[in-house]
C-alpha positions as CSV (number, residue, x, y, z in Angstrom):
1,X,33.9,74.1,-112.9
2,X,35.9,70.9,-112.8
3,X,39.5,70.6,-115.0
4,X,39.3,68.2,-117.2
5,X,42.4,65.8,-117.6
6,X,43.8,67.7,-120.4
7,X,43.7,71.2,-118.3
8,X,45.6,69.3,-115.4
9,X,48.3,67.4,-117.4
10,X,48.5,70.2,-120.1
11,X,48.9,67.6,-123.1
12,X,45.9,65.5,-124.5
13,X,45.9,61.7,-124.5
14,X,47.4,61.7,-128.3
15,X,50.0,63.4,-127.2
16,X,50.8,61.3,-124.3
17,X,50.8,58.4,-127.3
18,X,52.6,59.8,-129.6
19,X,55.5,60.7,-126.9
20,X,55.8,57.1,-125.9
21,X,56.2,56.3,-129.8
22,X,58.5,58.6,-130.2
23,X,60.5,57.3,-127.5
24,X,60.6,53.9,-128.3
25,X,61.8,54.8,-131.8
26,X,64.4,56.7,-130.8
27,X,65.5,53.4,-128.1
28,X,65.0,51.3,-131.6
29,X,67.2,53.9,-133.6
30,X,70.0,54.4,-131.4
31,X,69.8,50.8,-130.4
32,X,70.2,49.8,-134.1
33,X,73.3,52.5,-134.5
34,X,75.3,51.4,-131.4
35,X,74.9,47.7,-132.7
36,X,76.5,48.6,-136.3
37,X,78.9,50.3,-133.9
38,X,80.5,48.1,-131.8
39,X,80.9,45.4,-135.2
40,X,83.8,47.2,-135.6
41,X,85.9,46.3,-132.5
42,X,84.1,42.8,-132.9
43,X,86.6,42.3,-136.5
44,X,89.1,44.3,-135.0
45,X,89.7,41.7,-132.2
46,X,89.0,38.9,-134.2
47,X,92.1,40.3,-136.3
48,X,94.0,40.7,-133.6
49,X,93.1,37.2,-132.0
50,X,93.9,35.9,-135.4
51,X,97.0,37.0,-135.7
52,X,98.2,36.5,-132.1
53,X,96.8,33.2,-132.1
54,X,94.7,34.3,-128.9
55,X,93.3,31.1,-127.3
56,X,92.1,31.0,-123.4
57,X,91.0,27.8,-124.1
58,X,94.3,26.1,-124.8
59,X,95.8,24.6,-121.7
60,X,92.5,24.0,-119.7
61,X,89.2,24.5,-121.6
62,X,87.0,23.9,-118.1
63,X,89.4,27.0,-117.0
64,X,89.0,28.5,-120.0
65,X,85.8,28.6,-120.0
66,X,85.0,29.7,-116.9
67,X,87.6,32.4,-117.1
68,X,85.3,33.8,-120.2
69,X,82.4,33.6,-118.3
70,X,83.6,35.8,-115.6
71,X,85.3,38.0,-117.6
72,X,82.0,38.7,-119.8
73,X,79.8,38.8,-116.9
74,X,82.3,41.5,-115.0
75,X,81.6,43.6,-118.4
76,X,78.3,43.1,-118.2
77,X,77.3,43.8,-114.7
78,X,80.1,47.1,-115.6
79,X,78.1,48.0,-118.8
80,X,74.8,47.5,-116.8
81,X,75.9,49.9,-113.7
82,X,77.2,52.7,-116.3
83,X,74.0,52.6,-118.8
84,X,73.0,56.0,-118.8
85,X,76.8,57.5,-118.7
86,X,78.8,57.7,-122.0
87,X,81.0,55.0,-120.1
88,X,78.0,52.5,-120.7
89,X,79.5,52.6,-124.2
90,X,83.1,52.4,-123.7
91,X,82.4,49.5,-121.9
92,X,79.9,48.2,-124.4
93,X,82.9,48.6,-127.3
94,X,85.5,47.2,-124.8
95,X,83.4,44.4,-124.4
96,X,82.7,43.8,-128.0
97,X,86.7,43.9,-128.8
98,X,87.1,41.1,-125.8
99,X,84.2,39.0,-127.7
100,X,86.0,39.6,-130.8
101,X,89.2,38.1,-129.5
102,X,87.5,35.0,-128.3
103,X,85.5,34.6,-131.8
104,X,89.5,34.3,-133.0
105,X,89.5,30.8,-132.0
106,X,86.8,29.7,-134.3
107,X,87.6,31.6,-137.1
108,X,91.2,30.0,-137.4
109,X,89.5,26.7,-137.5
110,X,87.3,28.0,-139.8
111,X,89.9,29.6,-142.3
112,X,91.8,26.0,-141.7
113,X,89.0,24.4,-144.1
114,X,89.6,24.6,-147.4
115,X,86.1,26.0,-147.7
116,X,86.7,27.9,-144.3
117,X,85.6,31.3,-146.0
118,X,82.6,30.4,-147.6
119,X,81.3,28.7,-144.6
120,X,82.5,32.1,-142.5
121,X,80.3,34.0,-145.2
122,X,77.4,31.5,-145.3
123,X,77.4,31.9,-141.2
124,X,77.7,35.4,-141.3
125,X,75.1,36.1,-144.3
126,X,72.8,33.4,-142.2
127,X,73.0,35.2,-139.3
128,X,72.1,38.5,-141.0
129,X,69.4,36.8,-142.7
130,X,67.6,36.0,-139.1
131,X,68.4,38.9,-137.7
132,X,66.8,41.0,-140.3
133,X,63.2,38.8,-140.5
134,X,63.1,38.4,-137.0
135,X,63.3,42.0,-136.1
136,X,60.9,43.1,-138.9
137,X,58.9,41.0,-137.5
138,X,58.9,41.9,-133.9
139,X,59.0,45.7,-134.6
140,X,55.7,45.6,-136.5
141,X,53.9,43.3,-134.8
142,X,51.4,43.9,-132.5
143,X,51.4,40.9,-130.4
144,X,53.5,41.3,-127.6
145,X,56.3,38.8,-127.1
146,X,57.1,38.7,-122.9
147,X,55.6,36.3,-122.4
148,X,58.5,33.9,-124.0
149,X,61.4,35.3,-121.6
150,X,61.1,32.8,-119.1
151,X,61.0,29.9,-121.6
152,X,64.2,31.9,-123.4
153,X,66.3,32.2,-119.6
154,X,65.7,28.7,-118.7
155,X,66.9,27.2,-122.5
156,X,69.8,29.8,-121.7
157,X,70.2,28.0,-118.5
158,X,70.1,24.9,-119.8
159,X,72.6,25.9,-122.8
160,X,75.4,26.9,-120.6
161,X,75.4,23.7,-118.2
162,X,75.1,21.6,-121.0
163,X,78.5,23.7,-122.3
164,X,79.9,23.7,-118.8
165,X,79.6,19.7,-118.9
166,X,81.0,19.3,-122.5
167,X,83.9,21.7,-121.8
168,X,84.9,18.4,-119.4
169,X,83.5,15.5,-121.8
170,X,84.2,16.9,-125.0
171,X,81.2,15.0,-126.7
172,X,80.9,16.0,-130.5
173,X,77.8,15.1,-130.7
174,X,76.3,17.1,-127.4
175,X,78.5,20.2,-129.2
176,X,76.3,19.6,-132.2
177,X,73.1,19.5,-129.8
178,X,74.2,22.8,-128.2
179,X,75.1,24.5,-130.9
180,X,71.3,23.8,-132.9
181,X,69.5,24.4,-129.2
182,X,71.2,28.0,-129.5
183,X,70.8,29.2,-132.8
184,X,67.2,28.2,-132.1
185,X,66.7,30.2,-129.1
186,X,68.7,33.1,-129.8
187,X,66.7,33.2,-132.8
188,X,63.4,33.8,-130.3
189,X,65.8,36.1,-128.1
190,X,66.1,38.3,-130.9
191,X,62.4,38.5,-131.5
192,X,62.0,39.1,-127.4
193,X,64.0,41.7,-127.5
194,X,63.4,44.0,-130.2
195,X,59.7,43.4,-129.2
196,X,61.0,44.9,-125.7
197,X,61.8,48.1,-126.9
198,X,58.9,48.6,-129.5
199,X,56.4,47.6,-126.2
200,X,58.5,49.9,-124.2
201,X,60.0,47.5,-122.1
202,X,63.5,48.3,-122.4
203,X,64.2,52.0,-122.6
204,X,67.7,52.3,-122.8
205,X,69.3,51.4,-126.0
206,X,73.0,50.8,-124.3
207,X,71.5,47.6,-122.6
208,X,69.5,46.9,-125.4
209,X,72.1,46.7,-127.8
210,X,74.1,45.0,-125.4
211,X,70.9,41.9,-125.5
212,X,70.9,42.0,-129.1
213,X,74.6,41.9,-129.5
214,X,74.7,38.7,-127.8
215,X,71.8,37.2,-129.6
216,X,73.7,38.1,-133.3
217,X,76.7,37.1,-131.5
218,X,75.3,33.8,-130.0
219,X,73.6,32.8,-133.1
220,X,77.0,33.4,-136.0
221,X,79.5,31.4,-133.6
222,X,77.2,28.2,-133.7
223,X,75.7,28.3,-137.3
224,X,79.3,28.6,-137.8
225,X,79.7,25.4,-135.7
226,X,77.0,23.9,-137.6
227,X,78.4,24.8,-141.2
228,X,81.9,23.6,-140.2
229,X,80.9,20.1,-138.5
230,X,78.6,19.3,-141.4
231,X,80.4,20.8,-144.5
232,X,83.5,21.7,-143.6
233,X,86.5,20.3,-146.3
234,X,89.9,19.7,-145.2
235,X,92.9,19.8,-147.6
């Protein structure tokens, strides 16, 4: 007599299902903890940027900027080669203080409005906002969002030499451009990547939470940006 599949994997076909579910919630729910984790050193060094007047952008901002960029990539490719070690999240929280300390620069311009901490609120409770819809929505969804990622990278792309150039031209106007083009496609980033994890696509929630981090983190500096170039009050 021939074993059927059961007798030769020793779990049924529900089982197998119900495993895979299981896992993906568990991505989804530490994924969701680390996030409300690392916040933390996020305020912390915006405090301390804030009080220290942290700037890298103040003598060169092309320098500056790039500077940043390797800095936050060199975290990144750290966080990404320690993923499944509890150094993944040191890293991860070292790197959320570092992108703290840079948010610094716009919350003192911010808090230099006379409205400066409404518009922080308004940014922050915006953000939250599209965070929460657009992960409701890609968590209980069944359509399957990977299809988008290659539209997402190349708006990424196109984001960051846009930024590249304007850190050299200082156009308001492009800023203004780049700042809408981002909330818009971190926006769809969001939706990618909690859809990721709920599909299975991403099964380790230190570099999942490190893709949502910068897609909440992305979309509250340039609503912010937004908010201040449209409303913002001076004294």
């Amino acid at each position: 007599m021939q074993p059927n599949n059961e007798q030769i994997w020793g779990q049924t076909p529900t089982n197998v299902i119900l495993g895979i579910a299981q896992q993906q919630n568990r991505v989804l729910r530490n994924t969701y903890f680390l996030l409300a984790l690392s916040m933390i050193p996020t305020v912390l060094g915006a405090l301390v940027g804030i009080q220290a007047h942290f700037s890298f952008f103040a003598g060169s901002p092309v320098m500056g900027f790039l500077l940043f960029l390797g800095i936050a990539w060199g975290f990144m490719w750290g966080i990404e080669k320690t993923k499944n070690s509890g150094m993944g999240v040191v890293l991860l929280l070292g790197f959320t203080f570092f992108m703290g300390l840079m948010l610094s620069g716009i919350l003192r311009v911010a808090l230099g409005l006379s409205n400066g901490g409404t518009l922080i609120a308004l940014a922050a409770g915006g953000t939250g906002a599209i965070f929460v819809t657009l992960a409701g929505v890609a968590s209980t969804t069944k359509r399957d969002f990977s299809g988008i990622g290659k539209f997402l990278f190349a708006g990424l792309v196109l984001i960051l030499v846009a930024a590249l150039a304007n850190a050299f031209f200082q156009i308001p106007v492009l800023s203004l451009v780049i700042s809408a083009l981002a909330v818009g496609i971190f926006s769809a980033y969001i939706l990618f990547d909690i859809n990721r994890i709920v599909h299975g696509g991403e099964t380790n929630y230190i570099s999942a939470t490190l893709a949502v981090y910068l897609d909440i983190y992305n979309i509250f500096v340039n609503l912010l940006s937004l908010l201040m170039a449209f409303t913002g009050q001076r004294d």
